[in-house]
N, C-alpha and C positions, 0 to 999 in steps of 0.2 A: 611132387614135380622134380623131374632129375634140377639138377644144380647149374645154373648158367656157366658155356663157355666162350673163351676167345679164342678164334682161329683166322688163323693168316692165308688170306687170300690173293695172288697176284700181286703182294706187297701190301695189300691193306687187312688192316684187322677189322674183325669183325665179331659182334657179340652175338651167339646164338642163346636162348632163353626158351624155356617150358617145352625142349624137343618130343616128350613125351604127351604131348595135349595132344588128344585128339581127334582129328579137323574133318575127319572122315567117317562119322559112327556106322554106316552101314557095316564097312568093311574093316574098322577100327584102325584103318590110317593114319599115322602119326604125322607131327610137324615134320618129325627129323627124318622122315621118311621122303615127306612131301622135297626138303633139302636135298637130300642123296638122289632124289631123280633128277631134280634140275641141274644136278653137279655131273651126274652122267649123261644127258642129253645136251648140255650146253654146246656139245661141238655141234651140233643139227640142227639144232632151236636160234642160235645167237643168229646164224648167216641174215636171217627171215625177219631177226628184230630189231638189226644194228642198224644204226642212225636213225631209225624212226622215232619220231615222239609217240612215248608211248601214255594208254589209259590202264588204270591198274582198278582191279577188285577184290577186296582184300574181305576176308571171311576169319576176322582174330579170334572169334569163338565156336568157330567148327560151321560146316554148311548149313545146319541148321541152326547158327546164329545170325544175326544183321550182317546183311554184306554193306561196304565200304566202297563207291564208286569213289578214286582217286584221279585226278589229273596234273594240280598242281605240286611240284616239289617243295614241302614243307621246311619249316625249320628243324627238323630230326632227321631232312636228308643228309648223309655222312658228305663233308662237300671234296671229297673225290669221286662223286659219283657225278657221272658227266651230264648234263641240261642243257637244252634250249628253249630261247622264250619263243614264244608266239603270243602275239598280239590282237586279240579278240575284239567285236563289237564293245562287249561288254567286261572285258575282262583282261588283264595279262597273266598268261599262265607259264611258267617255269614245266617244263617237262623230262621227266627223266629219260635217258639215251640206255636201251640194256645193250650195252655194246660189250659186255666181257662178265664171266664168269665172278666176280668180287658183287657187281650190280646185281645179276641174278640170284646170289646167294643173299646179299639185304633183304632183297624183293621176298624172298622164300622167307628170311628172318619175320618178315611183319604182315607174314600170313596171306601172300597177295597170291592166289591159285588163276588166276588168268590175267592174260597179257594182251592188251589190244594194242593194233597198232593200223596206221593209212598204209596204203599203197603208194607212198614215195615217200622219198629220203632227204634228211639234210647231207649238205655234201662236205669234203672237209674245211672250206673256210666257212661253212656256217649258210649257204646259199641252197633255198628249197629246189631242191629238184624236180622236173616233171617225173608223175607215175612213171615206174617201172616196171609193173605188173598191171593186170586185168584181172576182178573178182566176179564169179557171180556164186551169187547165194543160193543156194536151191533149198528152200523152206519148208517143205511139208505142213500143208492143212490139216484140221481133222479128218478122218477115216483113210491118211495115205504114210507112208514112210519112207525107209530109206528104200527100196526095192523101188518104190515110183520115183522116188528122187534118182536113182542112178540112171533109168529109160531116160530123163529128161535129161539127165549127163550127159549119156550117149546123144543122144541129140543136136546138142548144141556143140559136143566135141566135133561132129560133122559140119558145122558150122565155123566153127572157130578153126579148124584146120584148112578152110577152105581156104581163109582169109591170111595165113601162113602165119598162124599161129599154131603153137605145139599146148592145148590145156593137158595140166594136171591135177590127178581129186585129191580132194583130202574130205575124208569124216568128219566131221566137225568137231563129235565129242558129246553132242546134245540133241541137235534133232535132224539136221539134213548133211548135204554135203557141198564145200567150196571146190570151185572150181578155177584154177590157177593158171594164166598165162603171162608169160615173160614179154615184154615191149622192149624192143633194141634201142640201140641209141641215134638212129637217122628214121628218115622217111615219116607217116603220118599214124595217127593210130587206128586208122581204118585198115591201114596194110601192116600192123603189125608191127608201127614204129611205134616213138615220141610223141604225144599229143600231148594238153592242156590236159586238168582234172575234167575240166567241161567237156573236152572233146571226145575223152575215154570214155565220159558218163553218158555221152550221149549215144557214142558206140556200142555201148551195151546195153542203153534204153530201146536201143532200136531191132536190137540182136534177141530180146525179153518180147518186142511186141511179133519179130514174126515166128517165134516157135509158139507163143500162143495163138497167132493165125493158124499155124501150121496144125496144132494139136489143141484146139481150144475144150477138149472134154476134161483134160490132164496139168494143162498150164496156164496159170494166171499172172501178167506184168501189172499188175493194179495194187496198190497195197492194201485195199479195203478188206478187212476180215471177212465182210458177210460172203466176197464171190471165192472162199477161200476152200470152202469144207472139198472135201473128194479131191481137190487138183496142188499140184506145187506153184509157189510162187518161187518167179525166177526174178530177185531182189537182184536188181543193178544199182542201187542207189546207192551200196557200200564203194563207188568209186569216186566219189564225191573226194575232192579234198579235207573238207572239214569229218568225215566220219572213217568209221575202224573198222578193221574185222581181228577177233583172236586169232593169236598168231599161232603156225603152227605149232605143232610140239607141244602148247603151252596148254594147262591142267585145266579142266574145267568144274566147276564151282555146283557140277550134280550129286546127286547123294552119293554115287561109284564114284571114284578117281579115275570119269574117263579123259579124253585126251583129243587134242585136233592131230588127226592121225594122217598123213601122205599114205595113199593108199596106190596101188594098182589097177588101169583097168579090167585085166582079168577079174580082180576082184569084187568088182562092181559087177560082173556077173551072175555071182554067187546069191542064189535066191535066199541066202539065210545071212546076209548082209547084214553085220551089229557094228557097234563104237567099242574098241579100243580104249581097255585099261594101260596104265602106265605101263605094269610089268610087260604085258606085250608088247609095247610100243618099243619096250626097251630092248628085246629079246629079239624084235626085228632091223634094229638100229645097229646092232652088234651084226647082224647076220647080213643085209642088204645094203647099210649105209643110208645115205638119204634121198629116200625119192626122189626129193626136189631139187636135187642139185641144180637140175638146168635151170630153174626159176631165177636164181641170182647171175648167171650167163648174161643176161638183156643187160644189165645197169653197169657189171663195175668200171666198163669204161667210163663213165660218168664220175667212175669217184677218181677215177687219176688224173694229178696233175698236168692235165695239159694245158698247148701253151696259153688257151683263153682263158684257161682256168688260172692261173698261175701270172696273166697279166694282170686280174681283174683285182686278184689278192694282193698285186706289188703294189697297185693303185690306191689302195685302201690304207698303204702303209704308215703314210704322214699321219689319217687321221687316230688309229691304232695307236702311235707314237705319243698321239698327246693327251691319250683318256687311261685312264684305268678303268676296268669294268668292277674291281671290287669298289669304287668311292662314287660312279656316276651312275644315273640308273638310263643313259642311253644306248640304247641299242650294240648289241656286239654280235646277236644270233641272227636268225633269218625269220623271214615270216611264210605263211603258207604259201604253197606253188603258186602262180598267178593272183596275188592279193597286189593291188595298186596300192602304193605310197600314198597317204591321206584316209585310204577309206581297209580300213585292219578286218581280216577276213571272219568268218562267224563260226563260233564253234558248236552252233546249235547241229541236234542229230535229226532237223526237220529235212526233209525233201527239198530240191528243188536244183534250179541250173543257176550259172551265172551267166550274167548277159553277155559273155562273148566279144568282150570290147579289146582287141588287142594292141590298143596304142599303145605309144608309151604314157607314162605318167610325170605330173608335176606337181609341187606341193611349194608353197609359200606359207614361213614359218615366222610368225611373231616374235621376237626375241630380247628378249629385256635385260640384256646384259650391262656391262658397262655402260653403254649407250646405245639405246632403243635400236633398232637395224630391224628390215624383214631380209630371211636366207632365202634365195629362189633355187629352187634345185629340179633339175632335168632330169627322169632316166635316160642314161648312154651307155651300152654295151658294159651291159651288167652292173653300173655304178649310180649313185645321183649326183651330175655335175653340179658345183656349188659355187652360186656367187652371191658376195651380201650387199645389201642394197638400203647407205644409209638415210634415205628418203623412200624408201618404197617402191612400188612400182609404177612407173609415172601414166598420169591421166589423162597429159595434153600433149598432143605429138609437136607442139612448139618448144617441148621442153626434154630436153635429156637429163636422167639419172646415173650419177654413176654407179658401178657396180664393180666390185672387189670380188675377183676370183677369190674362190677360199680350197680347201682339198677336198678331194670327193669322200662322197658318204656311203655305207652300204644303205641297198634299197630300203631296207626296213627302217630305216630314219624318217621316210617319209610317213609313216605312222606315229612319230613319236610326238607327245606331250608333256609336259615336265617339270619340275626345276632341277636344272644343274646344279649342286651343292655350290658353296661359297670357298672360293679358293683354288676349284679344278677351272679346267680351260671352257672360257664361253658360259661361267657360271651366271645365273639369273633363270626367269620362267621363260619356256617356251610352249606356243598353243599353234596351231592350225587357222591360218588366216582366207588360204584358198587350197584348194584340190583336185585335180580330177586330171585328163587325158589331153595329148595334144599331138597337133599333125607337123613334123618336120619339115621344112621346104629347104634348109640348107642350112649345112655344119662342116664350116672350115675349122680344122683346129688350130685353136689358137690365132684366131683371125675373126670368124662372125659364126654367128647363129641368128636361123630367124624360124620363127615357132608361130603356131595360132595356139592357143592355148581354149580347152573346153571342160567349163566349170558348170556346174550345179547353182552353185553361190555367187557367182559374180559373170557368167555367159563366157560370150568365145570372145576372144579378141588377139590383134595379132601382134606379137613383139619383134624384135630385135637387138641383139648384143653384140658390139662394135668393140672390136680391143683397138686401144687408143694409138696402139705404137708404140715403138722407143721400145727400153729396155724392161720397162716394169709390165712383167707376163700377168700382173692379179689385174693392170688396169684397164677396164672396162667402161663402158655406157652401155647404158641401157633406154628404148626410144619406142614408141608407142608410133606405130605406122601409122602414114594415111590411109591408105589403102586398110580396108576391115572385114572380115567377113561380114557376108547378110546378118542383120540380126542383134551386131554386136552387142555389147554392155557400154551402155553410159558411162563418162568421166565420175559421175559418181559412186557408182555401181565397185571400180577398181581403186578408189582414190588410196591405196595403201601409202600413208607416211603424211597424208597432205593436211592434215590438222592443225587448226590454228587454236591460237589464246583462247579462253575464254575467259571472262573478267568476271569476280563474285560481284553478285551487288551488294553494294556497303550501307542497306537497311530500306525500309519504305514505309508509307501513312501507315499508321494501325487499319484497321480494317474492321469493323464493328458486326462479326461473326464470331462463331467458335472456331476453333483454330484444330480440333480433334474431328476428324470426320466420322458420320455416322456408322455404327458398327448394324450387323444383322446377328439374328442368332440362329444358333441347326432347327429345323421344326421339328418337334417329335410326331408321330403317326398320326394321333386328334389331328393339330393343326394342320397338316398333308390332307385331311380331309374335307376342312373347313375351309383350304382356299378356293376351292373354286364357286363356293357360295355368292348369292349377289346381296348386296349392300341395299340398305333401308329405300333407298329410292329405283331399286329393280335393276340399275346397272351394277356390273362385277364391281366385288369390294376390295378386288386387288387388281394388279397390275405386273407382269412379268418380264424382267431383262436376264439378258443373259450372266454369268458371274465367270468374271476375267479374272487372268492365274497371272496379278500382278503387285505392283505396289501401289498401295491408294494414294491420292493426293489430294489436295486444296492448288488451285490454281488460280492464282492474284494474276489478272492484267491490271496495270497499273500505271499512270503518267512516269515515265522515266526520266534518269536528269542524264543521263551520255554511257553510264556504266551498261544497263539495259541494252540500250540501242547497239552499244558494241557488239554486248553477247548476240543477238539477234540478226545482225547483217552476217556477223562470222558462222552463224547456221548456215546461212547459203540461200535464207530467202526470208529475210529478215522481219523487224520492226514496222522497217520504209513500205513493206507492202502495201498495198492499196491507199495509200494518203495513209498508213497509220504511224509516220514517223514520230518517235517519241515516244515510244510505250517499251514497258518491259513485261515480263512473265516471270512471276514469283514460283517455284514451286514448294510447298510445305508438307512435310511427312506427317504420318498419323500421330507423331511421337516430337510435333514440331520441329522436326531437323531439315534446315534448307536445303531443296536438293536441284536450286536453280541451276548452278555452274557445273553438276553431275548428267545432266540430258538438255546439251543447250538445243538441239536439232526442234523442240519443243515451244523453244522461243515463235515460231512460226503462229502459235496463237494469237500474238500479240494483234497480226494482221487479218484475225477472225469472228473478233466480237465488233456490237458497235459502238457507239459515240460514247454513251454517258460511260464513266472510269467511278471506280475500280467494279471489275468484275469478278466475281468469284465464283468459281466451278467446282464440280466435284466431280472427281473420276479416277483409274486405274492406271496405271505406267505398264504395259506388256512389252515382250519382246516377244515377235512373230516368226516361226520358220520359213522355211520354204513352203510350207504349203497356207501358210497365212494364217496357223492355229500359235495360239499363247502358248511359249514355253517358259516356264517360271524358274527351269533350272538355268536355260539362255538368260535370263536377265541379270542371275544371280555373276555374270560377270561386266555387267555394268552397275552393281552393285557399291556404295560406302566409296567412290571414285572421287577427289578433288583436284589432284593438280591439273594441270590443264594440261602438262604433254600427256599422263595418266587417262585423262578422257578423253583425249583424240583418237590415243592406240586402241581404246577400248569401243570408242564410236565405231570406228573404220572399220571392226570385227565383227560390230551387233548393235543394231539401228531399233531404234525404241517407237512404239508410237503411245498415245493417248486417248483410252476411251473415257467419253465426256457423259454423264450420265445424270447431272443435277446442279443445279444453277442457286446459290446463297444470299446473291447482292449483287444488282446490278443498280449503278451511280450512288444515289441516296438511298433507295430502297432495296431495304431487309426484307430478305422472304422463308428465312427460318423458321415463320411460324403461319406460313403458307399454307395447304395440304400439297399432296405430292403433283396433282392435276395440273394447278394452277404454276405450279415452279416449272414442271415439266413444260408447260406451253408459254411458260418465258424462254426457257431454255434453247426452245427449237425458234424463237423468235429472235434472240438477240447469236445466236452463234452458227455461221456459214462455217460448216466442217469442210476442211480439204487437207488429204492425208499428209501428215502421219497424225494428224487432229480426226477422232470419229465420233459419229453421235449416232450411237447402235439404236435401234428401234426397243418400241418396251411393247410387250404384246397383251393387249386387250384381254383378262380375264380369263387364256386359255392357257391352262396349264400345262396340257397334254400336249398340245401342239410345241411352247418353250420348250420342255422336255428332250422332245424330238429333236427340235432343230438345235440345243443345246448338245446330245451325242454327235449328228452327224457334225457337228463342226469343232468336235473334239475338245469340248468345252467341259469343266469340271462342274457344269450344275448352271441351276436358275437361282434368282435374289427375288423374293415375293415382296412388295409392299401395297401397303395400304394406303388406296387411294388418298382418303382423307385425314391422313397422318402428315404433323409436322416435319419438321426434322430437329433432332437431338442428336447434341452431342455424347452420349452416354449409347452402348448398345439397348437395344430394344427389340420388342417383339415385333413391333410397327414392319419392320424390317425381316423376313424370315430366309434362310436360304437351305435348297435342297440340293444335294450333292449326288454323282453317280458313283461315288467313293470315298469312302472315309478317310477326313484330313484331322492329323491333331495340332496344334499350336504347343511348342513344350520351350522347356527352359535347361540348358545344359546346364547339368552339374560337375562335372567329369567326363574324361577319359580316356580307355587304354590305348597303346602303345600297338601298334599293328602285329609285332612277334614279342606278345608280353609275357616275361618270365627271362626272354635271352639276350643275348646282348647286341642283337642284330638291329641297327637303327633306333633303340628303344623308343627315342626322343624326337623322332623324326618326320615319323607317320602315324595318324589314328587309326588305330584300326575300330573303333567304336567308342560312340558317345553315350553318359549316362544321361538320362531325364528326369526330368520333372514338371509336374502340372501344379497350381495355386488350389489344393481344395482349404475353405474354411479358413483363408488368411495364409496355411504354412504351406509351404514346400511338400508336395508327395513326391516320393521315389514310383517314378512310372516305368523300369527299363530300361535296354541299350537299344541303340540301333549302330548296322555293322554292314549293312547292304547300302547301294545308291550312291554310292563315292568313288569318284574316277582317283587314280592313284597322282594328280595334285588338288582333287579337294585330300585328301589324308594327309599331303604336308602343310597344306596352306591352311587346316583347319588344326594342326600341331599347332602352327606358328604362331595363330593368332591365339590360342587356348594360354599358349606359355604366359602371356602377359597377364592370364588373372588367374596365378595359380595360387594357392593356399595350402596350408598342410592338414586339415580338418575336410571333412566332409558335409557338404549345407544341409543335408535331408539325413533321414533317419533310415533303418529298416532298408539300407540297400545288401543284400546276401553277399555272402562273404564269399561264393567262387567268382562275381562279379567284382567286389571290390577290391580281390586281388589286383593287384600293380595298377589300382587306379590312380593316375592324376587327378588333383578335386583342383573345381576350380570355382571362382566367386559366380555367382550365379547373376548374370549379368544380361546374356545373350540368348535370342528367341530364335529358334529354328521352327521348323515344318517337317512331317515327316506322314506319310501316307500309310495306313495301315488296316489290317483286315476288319480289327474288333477290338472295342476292350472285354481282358476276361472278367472283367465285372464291372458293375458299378465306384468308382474312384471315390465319391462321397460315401458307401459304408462300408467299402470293404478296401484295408490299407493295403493288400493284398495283389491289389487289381494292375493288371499291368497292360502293356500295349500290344497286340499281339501280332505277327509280322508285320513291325514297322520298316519304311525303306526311308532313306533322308531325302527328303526333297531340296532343302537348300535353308540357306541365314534369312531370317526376316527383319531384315535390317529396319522396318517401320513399326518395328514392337516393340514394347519393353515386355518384362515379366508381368506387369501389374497388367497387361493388355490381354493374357493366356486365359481363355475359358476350357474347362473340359468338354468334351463336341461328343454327347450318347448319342 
């Protein structure tokens, strides 16, 4: 291999390494080859990929090694190479900008032979712009090529000129040909302006279905393979915001070094129509220039400072002034074209439209700084105005809020979740309280605004912002009208900030049960067989409920002495219910930890059983979405909560209910050793469920039927018991549960650092956890997991790790590219994590690990002794 060098590029240096590998063995193409083209087409190639975020495919061992899809900027990006973030469903990803010859020569350094990029640009302060171009794809089926592809070019060029657009081709490099047109900077993009991604994609969805009206032997707008053979698909789906197409110039990753080449119509004529290797392309580029020049014509008024541009930036100035983007991780780039603040656009490469909703957007932000506040923030010509609000947003139009103008934000704030480090401005966590679209009715500035606001999470409802007068411009009210839309949301529905005390209870009677609730165990295949068997007397030997994705509990009703009843009236519908003043509601973990004062809203039992005291229940704590399915990673933030302003902020976010499923002691009598029939038909006798209290049905002996209604309600599984089974405190088989996915119970032992090895946050974020399962009394080393983590579970699961750190490792036999720059820590703490399979058996073979696990969340009701392995 020749000898690695450095060479200076544009001011920056840069190492080249192995120029002689290679990447091309048909035609014995070298690295440093692949370098030398991109260094003479960068005047051609750069216009078509600057500012875009681009997708990178990197082939480090020649094309006929593993390619490398890349999107996010790593830590061995040089950091003069320019990024923006974008902020995903699922993901935040860093993207590199090939904005100059220094970026495309790295790019070439690490072997990356194609460059994708969207059809729109960030602009210069960082703000997504609408598309500036229109793609269509022209795909070739089996038995067509480029010779049918270019008829249908012709084609649509007829079409698309109608519309006073100018298309130009380009060869793709692989199997069909792009078809390029320029979008100006006014008017619609039906006529050849500015439109939404949605609204380009739908102009070309509709431009795909009539040439295949027009010529349906030849062209298909469907993406399904099978109507594919003999005809071109004319792919409009590459207008999408969220997806790419290679960008011109740039190398494509086939066995030749051919090229997305700007071609001529003339050219397209030519019945002997091929793709274009580098050296041609180059040999044309010296000789023609670039085709496409006109493509970049439509947009660059977009990129200059003009004056709305250039106001939008002054406005942003204060906040800019008091952040550093090296120390905070909020927001400084843009997010994709039309993405609403609160809801972060999706970077999947599936089909489909967006709903078309062009309101503006609002987003109310939790914020746990010095002192708890929610931020309400409006988009306003180009910005999100901001005012904070340290009571929330009020519930009762008897009542005004004040609210503290604060400086505006860029849009993309209203996607962010966080914690602020400790030390920068407005340091503490912030989450997503409310979000979504709202209708204007009037904006004086600096005088009033009055909004309806329209939420998913909390409905439509209408406000207004009063500045108070006088001299001080931040001071505000904030006033919840009478007047409301149809429909609106309840005072409870918005109650942000309105949480009161809740008081722990300071002990209660013993209670002559087990105080550990019954455990179930996975059934292996036999026993999946044998339940739907009937039992010695002809009826089924089991009985079927569904299994809730939540925290179990012991629920004491119980005579209260004033502590109780407080907790209980400050729910909102308390103790005093029905004549039952005087009672409280215990709740106890599986692991005995009281988690009364943690979900007072729960106290509402107190007013559900009957007369004879103490009661004791058995059942699950979930937290519900919007569509009324248990989500266990939602509850996991009203999780380990005690102080009472701590579980207001976190009530007002995410509202718990209680499914009630078995009944231990009702007055004097013990029914532990009950069978399950007869507890069950105390149960439904002695407890009048009303929500957020539920008593789920348990379904008679039909397996298939649970099953069923267990998927469609998005439920992780059925819980089998035996009729005529007690109840125990220990697990049991009595008890069996069948899952529609594999969950494991594990025990952290460790771990890494999210960029482990550099110096970048080491200590700040996880980027994965080690585990372990209890076979035969010890600790097994069972894997990492490194997926399932929003980026503040990675600091908030740091923060909480630091505190049981150790310098030893608990388990044995964990591999040493894993336990590089591991943190070990006391093995203390039970998580969940969702996985395909184990590769083996965990009891004989030490070997056996988890295989994609994803973290589902803390199981704050477990300890380690509680962890079974789940075959």
């Amino acid at each position: 291999m020749a000898a690695a060098q450095t060479v200076t590029v544009e001011g920056h240096r840069v190492q080249l390494t192995n120029l002689d590998k290679v990447l091309y063995p048909a035609t014995g193409t070298t690295k440093g080859e692949v370098l030398q083209y991109y260094a003479q087409v960068a005047p051609v190639l750069l216009p078509h990929a600057r500012q875009r975020p681009a997708t990178r495919k990197r082939w480090p061992n020649g094309v006929e090694g593993q390619v490398f899809f890349q999107k996010n900027a790593d830590a061995s990006t040089p950091s003069w190479v320019r990024t923006r973030r974008i902020r995903h469903k699922s993901s935040t990803n860093d993207y590199v900008l090939v904005n100059d010859l220094a970026t495309l020569t790295w790019l070439g350094q690490t072997a990356t032979l194609e460059i994708h990029v969207p059809q729109w640009q960030f602009g210069r302060t960082g703000a997504a712009h609408p598309p500036d171009r229109l793609v269509l794809d022209l795909d070739p089926g089996p038995g067509v090529g480029l010779a049918e592809c270019a008829q249908v070019a012709r084609w649509a060029r007829a079409v698309l000129t109608g519309m006073g657009l100018d298309p130009l081709p380009v060869t793709s490099g692989s199997k069909g040909i792009h078809l390029y047109a320029a979008l100006d900077a006014s008017g619609n993009a039906g006529t050849g302006g500015v439109g939404s991604a949605d609204q380009v994609s739908a102009v070309a969805h509709e431009l795909a279905r009539y040439l295949e009206a027009e010529h349906p032997d030849l062209v298909v707008s469907d993406m399904k393979k099978s109507l594919r053979q003999g005809r071109v698909l004319v792919d409009w789906s590459q207008n999408n915001g969220n997806k790419t197409t290679i960008a011109p110039y740039s190398l494509r990753g086939r066995d030749h070094p051919t090229v997305a080449a700007p071609r001529t119509w003339e050219e397209l004529d030519d019945p002997d129509l091929r793709h274009l290797t580098y050296p041609e392309v180059l040999e044309r580029v010296e000789r023609d220039g670039d085709l496409l020049a006109g493509l970049t014509a439509g947009h660059l008024a977009q990129l200059e400072p003009t004056p709305e541009h250039m106001a939008r930036f002054e406005r942003l100035e204060v906040y800019r002034a008091k952040r550093d983007p090296e120390k905070t991780p909020e927001p400084f780039g843009a997010a994709e074209p039309g993405a609403a603040p609160g809801a972060a656009p999706d970077d999947s490469d599936d089909d489909g439209d967006g709903d078309g909703d062009e309101r503006p957007t609002f987003v109310i932000q939790e914020h746990h700084a010095r002192r708890l506040h929610w931020d309400f923030r409006l988009e306003h010509e180009g910005v999100l105005v901001s005012w904070a609000l340290p009571k929330g947003e009020p519930a009762d139009p008897r009542q005004n809020h004040l609210a503290v103008q604060t400086e505006d934000h860029p849009l993309e704030y209203g996607g962010f979740e966080g914690t602020i480090p400790k030390g920068e401005y407005g340091a503490g966590e912030v989450t997503i309280w409310d979000a979504g679209t709202y209708d204007l009715e009037k904006w004086r500035e600096g005088k009033e605004v009055i909004v309806t606001l329209h939420s998913e999470r909390r409905g439509s409802r209408r406000l207004a912002l009063i500045h108070t007068g006088g001299s001080d411009e931040a001071g505000w009210l904030i006033h919840r009208t009478k007047e409301q839309p149809a429909g609106a949301a309840g005072p409870d529905a918005v109650d942000a900030g309105a949480g009161t005390a809740v008081q722990e209870n300071p002990g209660s009677p013993a209670v002559d049960v087990p105080l550990r609730p019954m455990l179930a165990t996975l059934a292996d295949a036999g026993e999946e067989r044998a339940l739907a068997a009937d039992g010695h007397d002809g009826r089924p030997a089991w009985a079927f409920e569904m299994k809730w994705d939540g925290f179990r509990t012991l629920a004491v009703v119980e005579a209260g002495d004033g502590a109780g009843d407080e907790a209980g009236d400050e729910a909102g519908d308390g103790a005093g219910e029905g004549g039952r003043a005087g009672r409280r509601v215990r709740l106890v973990s599986r692991t005995g930890q009281d988690m009364t004062g943690t979900y007072p809203e729960l106290q509402v039992l107190a007013g559900q059983v009957g007369d004879d005291l103490p009661v004791v229940l058995d059942g699950e704590i979930v937290a519900l979405d919007d569509s009324g399915r248990p989500r266990f990673r939602l509850l996991q933030q009203r999780a380990n909560i005690q102080r009472a302003a701590d579980v207001a902020a976190a009530r007002a976010k995410v509202a718990v209910d209680l499914m009630v499923f078995d009944v231990l002691q009702v007055g004097a009598r013990t029914l532990v050793r009950e069978p399950y029939d007869a507890r069950r038909k105390v149960l439904e006798d002695v407890l009048a469920a009303r929500a957020p209290v539920h008593l789920p049905p348990a379904f008679d002996g039909d397996l298939d039927a649970a099953m069923r209604t267990s998927r469609r309600l998005g439920l992780e599984g059925v819980v089998a018991k035996r009729r005529d089974a007690a109840y125990s405190d220990r697990r049991s088989r009595q008890w069996l549960k069948l899952k529609h996915s594999s969950a494991q119970e594990v025990v952290v032992v460790g771990w890494r650092p999210l960029h482990a090895g550099t110096h970048r946050e080491d200590d700040h974020r996880a980027g994965s956890l080690l585990l372990a399962v209890p076979v035969d009394g010890e600790l097994r080393y069972a894997g990492k997991v490194g997926t399932g983590f929003t980026e503040a579970d990675r600091r908030a699961v740091a923060q909480r790790l630091h505190a049981l750190a150790r310098k030893t490792p608990p388990v044995e036999g964990v591999p040493r590219p894993e336990a590089r720059h591991a943190r070990w820590v006391t093995p203390r703490l039970v998580g969940e994590v969702e996985m395909a399979e184990w590769t083996g058996d965990p009891a004989q073979d030490p070997d056996a690990r988890l295989r994609q696990p994803s973290w589902r969340g803390w199981r704050e009701d477990k300890t380690p002794d509680d962890v079974v392995v789940e075959r």
